[in-house]
C-alpha positions as CSV (number, residue, x, y, z in Angstrom):
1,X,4.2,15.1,16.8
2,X,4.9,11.5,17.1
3,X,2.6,8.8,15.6
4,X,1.6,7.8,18.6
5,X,0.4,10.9,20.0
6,X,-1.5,11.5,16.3
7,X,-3.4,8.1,17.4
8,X,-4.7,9.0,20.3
9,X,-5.6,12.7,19.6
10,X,-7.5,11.7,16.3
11,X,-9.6,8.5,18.1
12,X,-9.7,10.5,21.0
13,X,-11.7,13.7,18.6
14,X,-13.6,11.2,16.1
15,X,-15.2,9.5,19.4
16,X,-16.1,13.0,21.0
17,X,-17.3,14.6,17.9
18,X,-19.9,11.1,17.6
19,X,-20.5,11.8,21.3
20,X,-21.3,15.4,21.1
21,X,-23.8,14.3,18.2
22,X,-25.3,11.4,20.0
23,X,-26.2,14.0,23.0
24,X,-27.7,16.7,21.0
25,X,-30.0,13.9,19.2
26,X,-30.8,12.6,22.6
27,X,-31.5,16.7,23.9
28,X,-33.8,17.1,21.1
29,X,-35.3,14.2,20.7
30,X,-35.9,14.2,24.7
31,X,-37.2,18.4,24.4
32,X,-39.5,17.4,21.1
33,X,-41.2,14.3,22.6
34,X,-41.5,16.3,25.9
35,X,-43.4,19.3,24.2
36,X,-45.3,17.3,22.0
37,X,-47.1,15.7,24.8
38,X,-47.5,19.2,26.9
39,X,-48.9,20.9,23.6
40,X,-51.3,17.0,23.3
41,X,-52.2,17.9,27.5
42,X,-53.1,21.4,26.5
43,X,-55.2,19.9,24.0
44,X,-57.0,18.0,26.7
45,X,-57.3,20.7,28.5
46,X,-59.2,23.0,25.8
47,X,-61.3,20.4,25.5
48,X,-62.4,19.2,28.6
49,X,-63.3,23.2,29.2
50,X,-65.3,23.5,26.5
51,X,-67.2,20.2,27.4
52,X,-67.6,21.7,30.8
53,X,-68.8,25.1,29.2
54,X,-71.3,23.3,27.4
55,X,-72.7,21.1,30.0
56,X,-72.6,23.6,32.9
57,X,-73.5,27.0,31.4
58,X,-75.3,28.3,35.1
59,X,-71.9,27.3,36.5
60,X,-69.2,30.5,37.6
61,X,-66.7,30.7,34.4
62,X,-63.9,31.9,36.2
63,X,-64.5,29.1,39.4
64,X,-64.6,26.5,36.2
65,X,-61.6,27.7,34.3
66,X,-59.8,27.8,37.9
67,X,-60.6,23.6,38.1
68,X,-59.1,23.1,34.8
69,X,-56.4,26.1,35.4
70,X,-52.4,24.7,34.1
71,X,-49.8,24.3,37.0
72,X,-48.2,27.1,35.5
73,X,-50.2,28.8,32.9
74,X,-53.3,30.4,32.5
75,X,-56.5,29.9,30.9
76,X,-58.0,33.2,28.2
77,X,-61.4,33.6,26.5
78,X,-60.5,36.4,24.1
79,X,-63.6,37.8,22.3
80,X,-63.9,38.9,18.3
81,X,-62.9,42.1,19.1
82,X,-59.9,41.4,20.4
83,X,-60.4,42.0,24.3
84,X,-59.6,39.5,26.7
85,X,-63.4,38.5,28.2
86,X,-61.5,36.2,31.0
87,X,-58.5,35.9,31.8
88,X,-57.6,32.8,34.9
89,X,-54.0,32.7,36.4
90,X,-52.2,31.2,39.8
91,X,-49.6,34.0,38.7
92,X,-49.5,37.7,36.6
93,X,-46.0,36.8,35.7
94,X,-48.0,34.5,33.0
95,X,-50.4,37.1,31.9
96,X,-47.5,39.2,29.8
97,X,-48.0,36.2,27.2
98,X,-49.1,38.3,24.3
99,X,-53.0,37.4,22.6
100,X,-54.7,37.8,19.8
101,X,-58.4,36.3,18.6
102,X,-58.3,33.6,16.1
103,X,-60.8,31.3,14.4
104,X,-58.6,28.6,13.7
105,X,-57.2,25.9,15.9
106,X,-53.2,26.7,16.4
107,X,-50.9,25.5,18.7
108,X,-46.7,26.8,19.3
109,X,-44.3,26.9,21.2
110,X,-42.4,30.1,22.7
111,X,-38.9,30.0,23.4
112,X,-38.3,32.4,26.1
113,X,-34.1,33.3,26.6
114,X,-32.9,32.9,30.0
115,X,-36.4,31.4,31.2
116,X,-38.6,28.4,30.6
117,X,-40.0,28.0,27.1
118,X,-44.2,28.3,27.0
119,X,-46.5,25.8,25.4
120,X,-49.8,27.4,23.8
121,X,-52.6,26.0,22.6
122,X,-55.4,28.1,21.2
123,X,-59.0,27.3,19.7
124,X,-62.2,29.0,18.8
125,X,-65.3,28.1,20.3
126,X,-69.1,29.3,20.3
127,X,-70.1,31.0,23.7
128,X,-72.8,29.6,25.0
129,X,-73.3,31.9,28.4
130,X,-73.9,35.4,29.6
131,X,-74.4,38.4,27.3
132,X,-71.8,37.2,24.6
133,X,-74.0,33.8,23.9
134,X,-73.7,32.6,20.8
135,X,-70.7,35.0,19.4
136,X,-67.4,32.8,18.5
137,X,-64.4,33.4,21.2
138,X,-60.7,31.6,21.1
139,X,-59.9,29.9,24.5
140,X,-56.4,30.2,25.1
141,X,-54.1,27.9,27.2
142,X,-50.6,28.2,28.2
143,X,-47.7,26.7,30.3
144,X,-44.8,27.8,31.1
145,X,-42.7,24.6,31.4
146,X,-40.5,24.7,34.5
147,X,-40.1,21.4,34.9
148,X,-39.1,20.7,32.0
149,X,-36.6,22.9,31.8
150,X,-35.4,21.6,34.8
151,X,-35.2,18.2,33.6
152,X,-32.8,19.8,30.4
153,X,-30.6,21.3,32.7
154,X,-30.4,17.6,34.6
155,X,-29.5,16.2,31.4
156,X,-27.4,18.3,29.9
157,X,-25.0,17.7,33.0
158,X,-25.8,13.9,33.4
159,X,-24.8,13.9,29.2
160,X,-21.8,15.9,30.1
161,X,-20.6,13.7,33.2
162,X,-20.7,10.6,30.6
163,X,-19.2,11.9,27.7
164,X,-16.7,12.6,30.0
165,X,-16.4,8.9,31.5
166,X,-17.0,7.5,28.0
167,X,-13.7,9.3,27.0
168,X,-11.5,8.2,29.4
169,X,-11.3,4.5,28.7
170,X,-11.6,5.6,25.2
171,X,-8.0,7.7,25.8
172,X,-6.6,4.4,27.5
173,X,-7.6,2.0,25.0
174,X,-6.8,4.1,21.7
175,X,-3.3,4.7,23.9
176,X,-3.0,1.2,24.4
177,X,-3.7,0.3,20.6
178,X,-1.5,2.8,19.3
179,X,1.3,1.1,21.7
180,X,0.0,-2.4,19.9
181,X,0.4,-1.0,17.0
182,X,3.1,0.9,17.0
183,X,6.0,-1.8,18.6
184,X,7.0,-3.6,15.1
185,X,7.5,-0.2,14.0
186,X,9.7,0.5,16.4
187,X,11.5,-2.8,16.4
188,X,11.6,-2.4,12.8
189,X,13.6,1.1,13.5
190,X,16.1,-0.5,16.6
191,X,16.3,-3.1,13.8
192,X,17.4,-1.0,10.9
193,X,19.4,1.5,12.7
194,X,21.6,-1.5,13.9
195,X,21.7,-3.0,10.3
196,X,23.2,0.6,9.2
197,X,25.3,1.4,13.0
198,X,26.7,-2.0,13.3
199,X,26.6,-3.8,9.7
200,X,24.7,-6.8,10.7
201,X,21.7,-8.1,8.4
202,X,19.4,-9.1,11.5
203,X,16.0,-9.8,10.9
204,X,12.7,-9.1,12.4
205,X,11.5,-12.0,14.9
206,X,8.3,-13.0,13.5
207,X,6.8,-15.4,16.3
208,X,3.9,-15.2,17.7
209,X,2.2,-12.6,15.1
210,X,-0.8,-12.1,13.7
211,X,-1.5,-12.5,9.6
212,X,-2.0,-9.1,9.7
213,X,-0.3,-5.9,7.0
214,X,2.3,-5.5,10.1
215,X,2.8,-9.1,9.7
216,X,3.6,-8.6,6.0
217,X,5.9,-5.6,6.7
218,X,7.9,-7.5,8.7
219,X,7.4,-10.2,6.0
220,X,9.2,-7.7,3.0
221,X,11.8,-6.5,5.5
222,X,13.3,-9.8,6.2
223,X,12.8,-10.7,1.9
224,X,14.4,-7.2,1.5
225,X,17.4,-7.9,4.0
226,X,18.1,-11.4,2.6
227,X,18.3,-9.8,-1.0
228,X,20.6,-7.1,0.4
229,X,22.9,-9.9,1.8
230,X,22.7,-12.1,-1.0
231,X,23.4,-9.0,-3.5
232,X,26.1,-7.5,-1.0
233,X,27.7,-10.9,-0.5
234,X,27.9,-11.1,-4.6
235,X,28.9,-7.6,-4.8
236,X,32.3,-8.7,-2.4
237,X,32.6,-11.9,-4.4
238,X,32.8,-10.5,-7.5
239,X,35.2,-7.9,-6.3
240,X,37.2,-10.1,-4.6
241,X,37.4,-12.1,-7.5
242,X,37.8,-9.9,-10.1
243,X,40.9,-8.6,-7.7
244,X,41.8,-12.1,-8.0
245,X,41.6,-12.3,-11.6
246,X,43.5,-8.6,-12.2
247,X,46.2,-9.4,-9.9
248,X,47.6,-12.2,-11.5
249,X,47.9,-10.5,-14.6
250,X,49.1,-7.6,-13.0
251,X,52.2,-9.6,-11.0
252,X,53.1,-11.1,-14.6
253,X,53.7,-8.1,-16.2
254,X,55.4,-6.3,-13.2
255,X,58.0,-9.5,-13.3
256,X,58.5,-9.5,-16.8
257,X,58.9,-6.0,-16.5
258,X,61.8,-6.0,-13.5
259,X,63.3,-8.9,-15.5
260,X,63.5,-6.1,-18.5
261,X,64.7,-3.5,-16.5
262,X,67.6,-6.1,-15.3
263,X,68.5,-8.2,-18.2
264,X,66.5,-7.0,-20.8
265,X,69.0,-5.3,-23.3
266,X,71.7,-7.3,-23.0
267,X,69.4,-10.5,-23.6
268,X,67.8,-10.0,-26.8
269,X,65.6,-13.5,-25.9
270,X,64.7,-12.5,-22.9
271,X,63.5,-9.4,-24.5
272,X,61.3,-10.7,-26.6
273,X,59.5,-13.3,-24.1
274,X,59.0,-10.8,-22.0
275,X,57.4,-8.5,-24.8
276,X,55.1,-11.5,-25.7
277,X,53.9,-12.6,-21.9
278,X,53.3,-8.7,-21.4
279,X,51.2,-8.3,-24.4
280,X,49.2,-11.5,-23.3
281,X,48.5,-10.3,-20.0
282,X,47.7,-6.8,-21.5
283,X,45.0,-8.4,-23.9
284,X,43.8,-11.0,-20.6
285,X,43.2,-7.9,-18.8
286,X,41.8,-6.2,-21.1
287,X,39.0,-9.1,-22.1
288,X,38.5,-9.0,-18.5
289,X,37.3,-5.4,-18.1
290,X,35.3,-5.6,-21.1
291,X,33.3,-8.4,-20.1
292,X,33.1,-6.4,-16.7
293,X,31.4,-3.7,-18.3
294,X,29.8,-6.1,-20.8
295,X,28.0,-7.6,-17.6
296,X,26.6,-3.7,-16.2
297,X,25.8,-3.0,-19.8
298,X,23.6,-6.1,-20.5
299,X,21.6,-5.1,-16.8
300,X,20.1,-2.0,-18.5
301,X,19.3,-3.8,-22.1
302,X,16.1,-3.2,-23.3
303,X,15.6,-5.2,-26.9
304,X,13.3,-2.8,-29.3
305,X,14.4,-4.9,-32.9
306,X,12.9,-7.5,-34.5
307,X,16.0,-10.1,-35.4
308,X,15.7,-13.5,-37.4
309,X,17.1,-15.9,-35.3
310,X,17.9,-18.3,-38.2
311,X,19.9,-16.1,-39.7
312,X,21.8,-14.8,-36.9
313,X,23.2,-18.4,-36.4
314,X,24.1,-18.7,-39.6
315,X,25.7,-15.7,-39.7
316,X,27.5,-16.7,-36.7
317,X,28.4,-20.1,-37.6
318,X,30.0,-18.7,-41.1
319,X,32.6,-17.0,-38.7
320,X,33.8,-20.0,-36.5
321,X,33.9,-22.0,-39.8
322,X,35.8,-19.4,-41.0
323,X,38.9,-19.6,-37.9
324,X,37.9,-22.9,-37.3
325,X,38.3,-26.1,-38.0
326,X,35.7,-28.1,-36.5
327,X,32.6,-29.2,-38.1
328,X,29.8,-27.2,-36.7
329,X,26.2,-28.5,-38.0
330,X,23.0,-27.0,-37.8
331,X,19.4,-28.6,-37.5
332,X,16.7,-26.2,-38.2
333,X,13.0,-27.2,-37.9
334,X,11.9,-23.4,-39.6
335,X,13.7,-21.2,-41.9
336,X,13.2,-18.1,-39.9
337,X,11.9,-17.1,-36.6
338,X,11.4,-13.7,-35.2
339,X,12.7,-12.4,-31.9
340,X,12.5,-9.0,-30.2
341,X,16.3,-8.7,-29.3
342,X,19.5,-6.4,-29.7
343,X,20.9,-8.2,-31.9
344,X,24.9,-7.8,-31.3
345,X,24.5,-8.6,-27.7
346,X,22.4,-11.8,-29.1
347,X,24.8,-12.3,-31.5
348,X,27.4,-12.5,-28.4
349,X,25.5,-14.7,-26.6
350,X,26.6,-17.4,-29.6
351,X,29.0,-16.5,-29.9
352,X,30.3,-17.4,-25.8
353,X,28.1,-21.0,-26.3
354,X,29.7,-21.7,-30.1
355,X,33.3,-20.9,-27.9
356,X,33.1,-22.4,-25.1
357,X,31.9,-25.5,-27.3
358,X,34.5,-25.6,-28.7
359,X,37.2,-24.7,-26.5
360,X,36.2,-27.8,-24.2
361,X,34.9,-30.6,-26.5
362,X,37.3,-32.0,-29.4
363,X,34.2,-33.6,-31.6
364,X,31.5,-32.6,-34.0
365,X,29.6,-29.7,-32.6
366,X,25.8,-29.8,-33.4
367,X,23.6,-26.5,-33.0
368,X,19.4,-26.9,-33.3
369,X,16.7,-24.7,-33.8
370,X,13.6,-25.7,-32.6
371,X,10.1,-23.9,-32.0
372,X,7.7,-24.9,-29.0
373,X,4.2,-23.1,-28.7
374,X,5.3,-19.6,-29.3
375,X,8.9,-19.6,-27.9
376,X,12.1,-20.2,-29.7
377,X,14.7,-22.7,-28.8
378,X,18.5,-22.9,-29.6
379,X,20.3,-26.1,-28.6
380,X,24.5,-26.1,-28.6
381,X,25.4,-29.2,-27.8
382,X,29.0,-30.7,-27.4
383,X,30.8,-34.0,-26.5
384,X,33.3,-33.1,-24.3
385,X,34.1,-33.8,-21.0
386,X,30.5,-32.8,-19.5
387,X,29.8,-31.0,-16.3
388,X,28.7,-32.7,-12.8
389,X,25.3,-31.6,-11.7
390,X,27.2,-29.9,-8.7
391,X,28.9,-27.3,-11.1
392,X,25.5,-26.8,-13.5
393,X,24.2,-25.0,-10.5
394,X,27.0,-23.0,-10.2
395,X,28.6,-22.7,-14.2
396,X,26.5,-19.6,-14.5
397,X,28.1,-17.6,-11.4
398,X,30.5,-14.7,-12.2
399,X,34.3,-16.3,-12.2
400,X,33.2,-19.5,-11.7
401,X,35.2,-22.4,-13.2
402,X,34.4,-25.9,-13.3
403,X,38.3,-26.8,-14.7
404,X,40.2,-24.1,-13.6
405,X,43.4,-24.8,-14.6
406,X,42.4,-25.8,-17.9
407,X,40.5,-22.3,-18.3
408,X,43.8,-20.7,-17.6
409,X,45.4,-22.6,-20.4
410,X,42.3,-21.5,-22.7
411,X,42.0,-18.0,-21.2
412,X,38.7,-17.9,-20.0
413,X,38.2,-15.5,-17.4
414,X,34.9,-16.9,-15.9
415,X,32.2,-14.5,-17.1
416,X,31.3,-15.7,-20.5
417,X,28.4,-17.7,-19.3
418,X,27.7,-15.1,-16.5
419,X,27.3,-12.8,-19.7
420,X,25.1,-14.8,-21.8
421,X,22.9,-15.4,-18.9
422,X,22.3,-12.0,-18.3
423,X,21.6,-11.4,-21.9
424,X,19.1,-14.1,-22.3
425,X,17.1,-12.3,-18.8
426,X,17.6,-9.4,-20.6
427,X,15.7,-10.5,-23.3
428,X,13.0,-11.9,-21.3
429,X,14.6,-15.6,-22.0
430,X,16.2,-18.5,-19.9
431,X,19.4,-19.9,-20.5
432,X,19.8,-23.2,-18.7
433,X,22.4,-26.2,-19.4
434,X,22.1,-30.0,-19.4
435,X,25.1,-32.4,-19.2
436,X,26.6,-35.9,-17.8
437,X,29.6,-36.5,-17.2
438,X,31.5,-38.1,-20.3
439,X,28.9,-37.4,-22.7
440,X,28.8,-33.4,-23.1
441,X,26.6,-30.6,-22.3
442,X,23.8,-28.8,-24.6
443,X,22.9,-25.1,-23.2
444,X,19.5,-24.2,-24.0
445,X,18.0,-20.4,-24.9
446,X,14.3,-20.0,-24.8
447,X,13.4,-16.8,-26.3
448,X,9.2,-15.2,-27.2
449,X,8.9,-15.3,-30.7
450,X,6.8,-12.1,-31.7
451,X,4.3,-11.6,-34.6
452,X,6.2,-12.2,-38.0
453,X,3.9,-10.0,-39.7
């Protein structure tokens, strides 16, 4: 069943369930206020009798009780002993109403099936005439209420007739709202299905809409499409380049290789040049796919150890020192400071700023630690060549080289900063770069310290 159809059928049953309660209170409330006032008339009547007993004892009972005799009902004096003394009528259909004496006041009424329902009032009285003069008798008044029943039957079709009339625009508006509603779905679909038939990344139009949650739908379709274009557009970028980056290493190795299979043997030079470019490009490639997986394996990093972050630079430090010979100096403003962090992917993260430092400056090399509110800073700073404010908002991108020929000489592949951006996010930190031109560059991590204690 389609959405649309659900709409209408459920408005369409909510509004006639409310109706069909609406009319039975109305029948009800119509039947109760209608008997109450025949049962208050009945009243009137006992009473105006008994007034006219009183006052006119010489007066023919049966001629009085006539005067005062219901349109549809009768009029009984029913004595002690349970016979009926009088009994006035316009009809002996009425007199099958059963009797009984009583000497309280009681009044009901009789629901009859097929057939008009009968109001009865009854109420004891002294008589005051004839031979049973001064004994207590119940009067008893009735009415069988044909009108009234009539007038039910009029309404129950007249509540029918609009309940019926009531639904029908009811039907056309809930169909039309349903329609309202139900057309950004639908362009949402047409939309998607030709995303997925026809490859495009098209977006909802969003004129002429209403702040509404179909407004923000459409909203986080067009955020989620433009993320899917940026990420796919990435995805074929980073394919494309590291094809880029394989193939050259790849087209080395098969020359060398032919140049072997030629010349090799008898050239014993040759030989070993070509050993020595293959083995390069071997170890270039190899790098290359492990800072590939490096990349995927940092996206799924979830630090769970505390680290001292002091001490990992100065562990990290001791090593360059060790295969380097450029001075590397640390400022430290504390002697330790706790992060939550895996600490060899942390330790790699240096380890590609203490590198790169040095592999593009020729000077002193100067490394703070600093602490600000409860974050950690590290600050590598070099005097190189510096990098334009073009490049610093692209130097973290996957391949991306702000020298590239000079990368090629120091085999960089492009991803070391690409790495050590995604550990810092992986650690809940930022890794950002400052730099002029001429006067250097100093990357800076911010990392949460956590509770030494």
């Amino acid at each position: 069943m389609k959405l649309r159809t659900k709409i209408v059928l459920s408005s369409s049953l909510f509004m006639l369930v409310l109706i069909l309660l609406v009319n039975i209170s109305i029948y009800y409330f119509f039947y109760h206020m209608s008997t109450n006032t025949e049962l208050n008339e009945l009243k009137l009547v006992i009473n105006d009798v008994t007034q006219a007993l009183n006052e006119n004892p010489e007066v023919d009972t049966s001629e009085l009780l006539e005067a005062y005799l219901p349109a549809n009902g009768m009029i009984r004096i029913i004595l002690e002993s349970e016979v009926r003394m009088i009994e006035q009528t316009r009809s002996r259909d009425y007199s099958t109403l059963p009797w009984t004496f009583t000497s309280m006041e009681s009044q009901e009424m009789i629901s009859m099936k097929n057939a008009p329902d009968i109001a009865v009032v009854e109420k004891p009285i002294i008589w005051r005439n004839g031979e049973h003069a001064g004994e207590i008798v119940t009067i008893q008044v009735s009415n069988h209420l044909i009108s009234l029943h009539e007038t039910l039957r009029t309404l129950i079709y007249v509540l029918s007739i609009l309940s019926f009339l009531v639904l029908i625009p009811i039907i056309i508006g809930s169909s039309i709202l349903s329609r309202f509603l139900l057309l950004p779905i639908k362009n949402l679909i047409k939309t998607m299905n030709e995303n997925t038939i026809q490859g495009k990344w098209k977006k909802l139009d969003m004129s002429n809409r209403s702040h509404d949650e179909l407004h923000e739908m459409e909203l986080t379709f067009n955020q989620m499409i433009e993320y899917l274009k940026e990420s796919y557009e990435k995805q074929e970028m980073f394919v494309s380049d590291a094809s880029h980056e394989l193939k050259t290493p790849i087209q080395i190795i098969k020359g060398y290789a032919q140049m072997l299979e030629r010349r090799g043997i008898a050239t014993p030079e040759l030989f070993q040049e070509s050993v020595l470019a293959i083995d390069s490009e071997a170890n270039r490639m190899n790098k290359l796919v492990e800072q590939m997986l490096s990349l995927a394996k940092n996206k799924q990093l979830q630090p769970s150890a505390s680290v001292d972050l002091v001490g990992l630079i100065d562990e990290t430090v001791k090593v360059f020192n060790g295969v380097s010979e450029r001075d590397i100096f640390i400022e430290k403003r504390r002697e330790t400071m706790t992060v939550k962090a895996d600490r060899d992917q942390l330790k790699q993260l240096f380890y590609i700023l203490i590198d790169n430092a040095i592999k593009y400056s020729q000077n002193t090399i100067h490394i703070r630690l600093l602490q600000e509110n409860r974050q950690a800073i590290v600050e590598v700073q070099d005097y190189g060549k510096g990098i334009s404010s073009k490049d610093q908002k692209q130097i973290f991108d996957r391949f991306y080289r702000v020298d590239k020929a000079r990368n090629r000489d120091t085999g960089g592949t492009g991803l070391g900063l690409a790495i050590a951006k995604s550990i810092a996010e992986a650690h809940e930190g930022e890794l950002s770069v400052n730099s002029e031109l001429g006067q250097g560059s100093t990357f800076i991590l911010r990392m949460p310290i956590i509770n030494e204690n």
